[in-house]
C-alpha positions in Angstrom: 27.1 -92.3 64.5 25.2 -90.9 61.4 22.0 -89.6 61.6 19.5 -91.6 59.5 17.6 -88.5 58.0 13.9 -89.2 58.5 13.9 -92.3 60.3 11.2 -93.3 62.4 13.7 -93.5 64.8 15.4 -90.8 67.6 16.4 -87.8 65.6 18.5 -84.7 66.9 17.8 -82.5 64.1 18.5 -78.9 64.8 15.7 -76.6 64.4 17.3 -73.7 63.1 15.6 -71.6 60.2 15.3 -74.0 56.9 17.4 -73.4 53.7 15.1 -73.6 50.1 15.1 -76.7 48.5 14.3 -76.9 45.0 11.8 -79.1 42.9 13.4 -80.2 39.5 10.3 -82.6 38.7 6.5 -82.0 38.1 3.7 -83.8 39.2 4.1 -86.2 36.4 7.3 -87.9 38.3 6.3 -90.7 41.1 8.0 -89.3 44.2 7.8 -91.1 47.4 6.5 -88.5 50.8 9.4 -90.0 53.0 11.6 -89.0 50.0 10.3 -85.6 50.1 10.6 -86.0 54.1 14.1 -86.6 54.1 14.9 -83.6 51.5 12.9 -81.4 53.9 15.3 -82.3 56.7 18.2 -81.9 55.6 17.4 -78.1 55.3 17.9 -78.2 59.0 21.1 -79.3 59.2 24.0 -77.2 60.4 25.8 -75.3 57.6 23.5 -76.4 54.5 23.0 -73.4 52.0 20.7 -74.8 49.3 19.3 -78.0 48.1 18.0 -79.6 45.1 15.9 -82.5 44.3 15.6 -84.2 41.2 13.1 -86.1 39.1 14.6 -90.0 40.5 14.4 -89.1 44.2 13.8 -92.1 46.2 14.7 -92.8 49.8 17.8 -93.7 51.4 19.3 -95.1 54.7 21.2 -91.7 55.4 19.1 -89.3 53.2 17.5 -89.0 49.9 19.1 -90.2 47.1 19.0 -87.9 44.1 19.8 -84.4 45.0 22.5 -82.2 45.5 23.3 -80.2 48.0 25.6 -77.4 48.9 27.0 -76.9 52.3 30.1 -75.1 53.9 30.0 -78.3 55.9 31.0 -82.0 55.4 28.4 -85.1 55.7 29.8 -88.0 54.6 26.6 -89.9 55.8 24.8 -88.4 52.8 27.5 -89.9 50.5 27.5 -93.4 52.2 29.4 -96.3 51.2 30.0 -96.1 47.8 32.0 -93.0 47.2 32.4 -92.3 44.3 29.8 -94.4 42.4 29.1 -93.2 38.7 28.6 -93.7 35.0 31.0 -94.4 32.5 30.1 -94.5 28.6 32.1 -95.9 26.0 31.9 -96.5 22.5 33.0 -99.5 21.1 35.3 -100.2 18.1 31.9 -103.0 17.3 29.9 -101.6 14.1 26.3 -102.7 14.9 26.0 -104.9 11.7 28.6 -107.4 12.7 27.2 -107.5 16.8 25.8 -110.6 17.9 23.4 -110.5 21.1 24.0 -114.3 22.4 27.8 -114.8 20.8 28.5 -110.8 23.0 26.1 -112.6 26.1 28.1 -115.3 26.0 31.7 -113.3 26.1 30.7 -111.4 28.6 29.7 -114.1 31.4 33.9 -114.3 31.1 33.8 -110.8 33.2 33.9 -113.2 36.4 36.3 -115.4 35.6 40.3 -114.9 36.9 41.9 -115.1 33.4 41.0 -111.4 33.3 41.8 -110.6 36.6 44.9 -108.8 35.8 45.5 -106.1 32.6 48.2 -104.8 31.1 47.3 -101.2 30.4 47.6 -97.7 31.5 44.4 -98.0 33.8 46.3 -100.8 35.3 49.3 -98.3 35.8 47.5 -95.7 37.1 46.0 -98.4 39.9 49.4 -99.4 41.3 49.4 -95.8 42.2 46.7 -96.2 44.5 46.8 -97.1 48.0 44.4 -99.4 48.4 43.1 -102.9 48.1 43.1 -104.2 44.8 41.5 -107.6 44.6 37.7 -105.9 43.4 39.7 -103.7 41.1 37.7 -104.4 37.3 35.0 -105.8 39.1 31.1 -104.7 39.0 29.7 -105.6 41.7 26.0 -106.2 43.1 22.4 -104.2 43.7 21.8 -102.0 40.8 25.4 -101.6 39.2 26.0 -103.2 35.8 28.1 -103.3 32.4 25.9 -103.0 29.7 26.0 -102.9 25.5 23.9 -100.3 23.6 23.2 -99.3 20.9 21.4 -95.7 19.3 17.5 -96.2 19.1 16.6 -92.9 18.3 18.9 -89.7 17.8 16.7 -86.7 19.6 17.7 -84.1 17.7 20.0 -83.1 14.8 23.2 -82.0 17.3 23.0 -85.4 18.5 24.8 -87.1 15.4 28.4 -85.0 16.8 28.8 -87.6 20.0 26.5 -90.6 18.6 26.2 -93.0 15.8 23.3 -95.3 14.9 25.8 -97.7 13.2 27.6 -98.0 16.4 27.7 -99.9 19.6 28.6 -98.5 22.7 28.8 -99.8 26.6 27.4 -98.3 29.9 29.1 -98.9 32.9 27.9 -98.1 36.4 30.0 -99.0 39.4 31.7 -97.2 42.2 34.8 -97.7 45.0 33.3 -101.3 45.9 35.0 -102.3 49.3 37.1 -99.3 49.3 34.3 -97.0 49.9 32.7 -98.9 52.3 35.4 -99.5 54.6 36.1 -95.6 54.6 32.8 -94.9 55.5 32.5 -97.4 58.0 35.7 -96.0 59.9 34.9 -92.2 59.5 31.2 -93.8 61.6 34.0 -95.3 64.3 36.1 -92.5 64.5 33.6 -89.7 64.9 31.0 -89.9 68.2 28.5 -88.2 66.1 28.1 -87.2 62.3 25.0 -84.8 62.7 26.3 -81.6 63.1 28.5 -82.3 59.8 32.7 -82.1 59.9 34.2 -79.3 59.6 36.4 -79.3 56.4 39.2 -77.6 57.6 39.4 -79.6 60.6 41.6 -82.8 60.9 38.6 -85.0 60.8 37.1 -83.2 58.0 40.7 -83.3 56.0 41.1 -87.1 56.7 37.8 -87.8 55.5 38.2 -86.2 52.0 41.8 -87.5 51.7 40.2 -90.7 51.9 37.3 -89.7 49.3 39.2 -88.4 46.9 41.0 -91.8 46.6 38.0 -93.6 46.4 36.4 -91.3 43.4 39.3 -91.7 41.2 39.4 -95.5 41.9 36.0 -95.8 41.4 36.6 -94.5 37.9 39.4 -96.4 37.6 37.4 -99.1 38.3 34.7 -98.3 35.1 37.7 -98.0 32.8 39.2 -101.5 33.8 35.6 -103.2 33.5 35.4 -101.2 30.2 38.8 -102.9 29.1 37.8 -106.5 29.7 34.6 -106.3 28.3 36.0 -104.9 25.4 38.9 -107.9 25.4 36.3 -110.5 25.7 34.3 -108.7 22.8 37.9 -108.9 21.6 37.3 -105.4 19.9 38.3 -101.8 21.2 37.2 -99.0 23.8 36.7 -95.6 23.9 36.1 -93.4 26.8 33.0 -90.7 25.9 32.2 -89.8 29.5 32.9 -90.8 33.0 30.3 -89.1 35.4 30.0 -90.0 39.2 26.5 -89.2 41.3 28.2 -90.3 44.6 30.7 -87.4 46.0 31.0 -84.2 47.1 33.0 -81.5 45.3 34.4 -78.1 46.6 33.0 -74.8 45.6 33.7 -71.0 46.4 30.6 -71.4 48.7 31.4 -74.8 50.6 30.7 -78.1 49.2 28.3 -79.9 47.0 27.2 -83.1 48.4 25.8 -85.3 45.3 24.0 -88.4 46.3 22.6 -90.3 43.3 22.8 -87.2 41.0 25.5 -86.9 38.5 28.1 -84.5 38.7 28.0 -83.1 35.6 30.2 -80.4 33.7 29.3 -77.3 30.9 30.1 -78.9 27.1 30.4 -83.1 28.7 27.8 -85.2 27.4 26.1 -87.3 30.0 24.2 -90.3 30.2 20.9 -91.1 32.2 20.4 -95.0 32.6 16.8 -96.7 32.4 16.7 -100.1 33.1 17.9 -103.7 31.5 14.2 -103.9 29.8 13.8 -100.1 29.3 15.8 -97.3 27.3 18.6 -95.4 28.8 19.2 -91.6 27.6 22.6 -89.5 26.6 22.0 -85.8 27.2 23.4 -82.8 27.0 24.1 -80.1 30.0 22.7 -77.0 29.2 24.3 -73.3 31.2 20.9 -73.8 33.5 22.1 -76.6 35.4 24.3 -73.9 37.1 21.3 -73.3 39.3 20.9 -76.8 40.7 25.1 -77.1 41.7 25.4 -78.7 38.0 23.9 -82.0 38.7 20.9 -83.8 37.5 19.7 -87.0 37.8 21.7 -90.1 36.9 19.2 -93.2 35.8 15.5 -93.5 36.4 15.5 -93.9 40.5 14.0 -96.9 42.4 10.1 -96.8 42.6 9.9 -100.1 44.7 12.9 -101.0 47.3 14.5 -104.7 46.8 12.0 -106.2 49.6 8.9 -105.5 47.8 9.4 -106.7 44.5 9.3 -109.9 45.9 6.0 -111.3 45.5 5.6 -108.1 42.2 7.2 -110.6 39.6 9.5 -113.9 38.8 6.4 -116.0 40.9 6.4 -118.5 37.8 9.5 -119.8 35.7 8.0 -117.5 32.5 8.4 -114.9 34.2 11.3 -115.1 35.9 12.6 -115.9 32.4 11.0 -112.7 30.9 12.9 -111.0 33.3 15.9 -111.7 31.4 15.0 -110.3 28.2 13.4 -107.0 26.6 11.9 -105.8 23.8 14.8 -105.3 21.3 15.6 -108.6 21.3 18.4 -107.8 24.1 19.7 -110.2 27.5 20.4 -109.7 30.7 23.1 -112.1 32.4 21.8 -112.3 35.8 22.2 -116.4 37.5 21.3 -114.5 41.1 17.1 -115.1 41.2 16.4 -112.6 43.8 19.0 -109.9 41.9 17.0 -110.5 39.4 13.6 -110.2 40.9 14.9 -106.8 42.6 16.2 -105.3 39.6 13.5 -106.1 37.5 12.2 -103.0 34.9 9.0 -102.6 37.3 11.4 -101.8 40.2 12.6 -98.6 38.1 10.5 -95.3 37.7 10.4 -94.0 34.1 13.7 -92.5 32.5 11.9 -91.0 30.1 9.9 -88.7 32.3 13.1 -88.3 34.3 14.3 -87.2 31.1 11.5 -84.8 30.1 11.2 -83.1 33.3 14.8 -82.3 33.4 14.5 -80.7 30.2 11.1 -78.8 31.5 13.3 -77.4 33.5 16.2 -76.3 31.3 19.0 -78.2 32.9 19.7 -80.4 30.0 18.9 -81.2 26.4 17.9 -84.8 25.4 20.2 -86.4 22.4 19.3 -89.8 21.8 17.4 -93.0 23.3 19.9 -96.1 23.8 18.1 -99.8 23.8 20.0 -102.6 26.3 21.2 -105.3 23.8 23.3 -107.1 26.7 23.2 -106.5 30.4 25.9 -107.8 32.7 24.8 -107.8 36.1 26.1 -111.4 37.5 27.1 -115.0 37.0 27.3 -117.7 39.4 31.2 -119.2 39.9 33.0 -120.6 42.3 34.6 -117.6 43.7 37.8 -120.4 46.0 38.4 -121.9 42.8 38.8 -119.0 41.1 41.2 -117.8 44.1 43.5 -121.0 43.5 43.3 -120.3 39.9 44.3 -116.7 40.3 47.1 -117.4 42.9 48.4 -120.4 40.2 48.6 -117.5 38.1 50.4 -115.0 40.2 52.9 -118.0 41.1 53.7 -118.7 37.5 53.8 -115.3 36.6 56.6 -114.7 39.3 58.8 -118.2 38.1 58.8 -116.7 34.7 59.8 -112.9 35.3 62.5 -114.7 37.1 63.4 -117.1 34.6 
């Protein structure tokens, strides 16, 4: 099965001579040692060429989570489940002046709800296309993903006003594959005795395999442009696609392939964002020609500083400030009725974005346009997921008597 890099566990690691990893934070960033740990190992692993960390590193099941690496081998362990997870930002047709923080919270608890279920729109097209299950199509999902409306708090510097607008509103959406990526994953772990000397890409395991994740990246950002297109019907305004950036994939090179876990994928001339958290500001920035030296990636939001099991006990003991939780200092909301989702996801779980943000730029990898404040953050509503089944399969049957009719 996959090897859990740096678990305290057995480990078969070869010890062949180590690759370079590089550093792309300073001593300013909060980085975990088992983090550093598991980026250390993986410079033993059979095939790996180079490796680079980045200022949101944090520990993971199968390896760290923000770095790239580049490898003329295959390990989908250091992708994981959610293949194809990324960023999408959108601007809204929504002027600023005429947005309402509790009339948009109150649209968007509709994001749940079956009426919305199914679209008529090219994204909608494009998914019949796709071989695979479509009943979490549009849909967000748990843990740190979320749909969330922004506006410009501060534009960074003067080349910023081309892609941004302080009189505008615009919506971050982060999500991935959902079940799809997980049930890949969990069949490439059955189908192959062992994952730690990587697949071979040319073999038929190592084909299958990115068969399968190429489906699951471009459903995953089918997935952000369908969320994108119901929030925007229950804002009942329009959408418009800026940039769609995934930190979960790998993506082939003249060298081998470049395994991104938790760093975006990003491309010369694309702006990209970099998310904070629902209480903290979120960044756009710009790629600069320098990010060619670390595989074109950087880091995609602020990284975890605490796992999910201990922020419990850190915050939401008392009803204030579980209901502090759920707002921030702009003024903005998060829609969260899960208390421990809430608790877990809280701002204090979240390193700083703005240092994330500053020692990126240190480095020369990107250039920082403009600081976005949370107005309204989606993360989840409580409903009653077999009513909504009945009301969805009413729906399907009426839709079906009147096609014929």
């Amino acid at each position: 099965m996959g090897n859990l890099i740096g678990d305290s566990g057995p480990n078969t690691m070869p010890c062949g001579k180590p690759v370079a990893v590089a550093h792309y934070f300073t001593e300013k960033s909060w980085i975990e040692g088992s983090a550093l740990q598991q980026l250390a190992d993986m410079a033993h692993m059979p095939g790996m060429l180079s490796i680079a960390g980045f200022p949101d590193l944090h520990p993971g099941k199968y390896g760290p989570v923000g770095m790239a690496a580049l490898s003329t081998r295959l390990y989908p362990q250091l992708i994981g489940t959610d293949i194809g997870c990324g960023m999408s930002l959108f601007e809204l047709d929504l002027p600023l002046r005429k947005f309402r923080i509790e009339k948009a919270a109150d649209a968007l608890r509709q994001l749940e709800t079956p009426a919305f279920g199914q679209m008529d729109s090219d994204a909608m097209e494009n998914a019949r296309s796709l071989v695979a299950k479509a009943d979490t199509l549009g849909t967000i999902g748990g843990g740190n993903h979320f749909c969330e409306i922004q506006a410009v708090g501060e534009l960074l510097c003067p080349e910023a006003s081309l892609h941004l607008d302080k009189q505008k509103t615009y919506l971050l959406v982060h999500s991935g594959s959902r079940n799809l990526g997980a049930i890949v994953f969990a069949d490439t772990l059955a189908g192959n005795a062992s994952l730690d000397e990587g697949l071979d890409p040319a073999s038929d395991a190592g084909i299958a395999w990115l068969t399968r994740h190429d489906l699951c990246v471009d459903w995953a950002a089918l997935n952000r442009q369908i969320i994108a297109e119901r929030a925007a019907a229950v804002l009942r305004t329009e959408v418009r696609l800026i940039a769609d950036v995934p930190h979960n994939l790998v993506r082939a090179g003249a060298e081998g392939h470049v395994h991104y876990k938790g760093a975006a994928a990003v491309t010369a001339g694309v702006i990209a964002p970099i998310a904070g958290s629902r209480a903290s500001l979120s960044y756009v920035v710009e790629p600069l020609a320098g990010a060619a030296i670390s595989h074109w990636a950087i880091s995609h939001g602020a990284g975890r500083k605490y796992d999910r099991r201990n922020m419990h006990g850190r915050t939401g003991n008392t009803r204030s400030e579980r209901e502090s939780l759920l707002r921030n200092a702009w003024g903005g909301v998060a829609i969260c009725d899960d208390r421990r989702l809430a608790v877990e996801e809280a701002a204090g779980a979240y390193k700083s974005a703005a240092q994330v943000v500053e020692d990126l730029a240190g480095h020369g990898l990107i250039r920082p346009l403009a600081a976005m404040k949370p107005l309204v953050t989606y993360k989840k509503v409580d409903i009653d997921h077999d009513e909504a089944k009945r009301d969805k399969g009413r729906e399907r049957r009426q839709e079906r008597r009147r096609k014929r009719g």
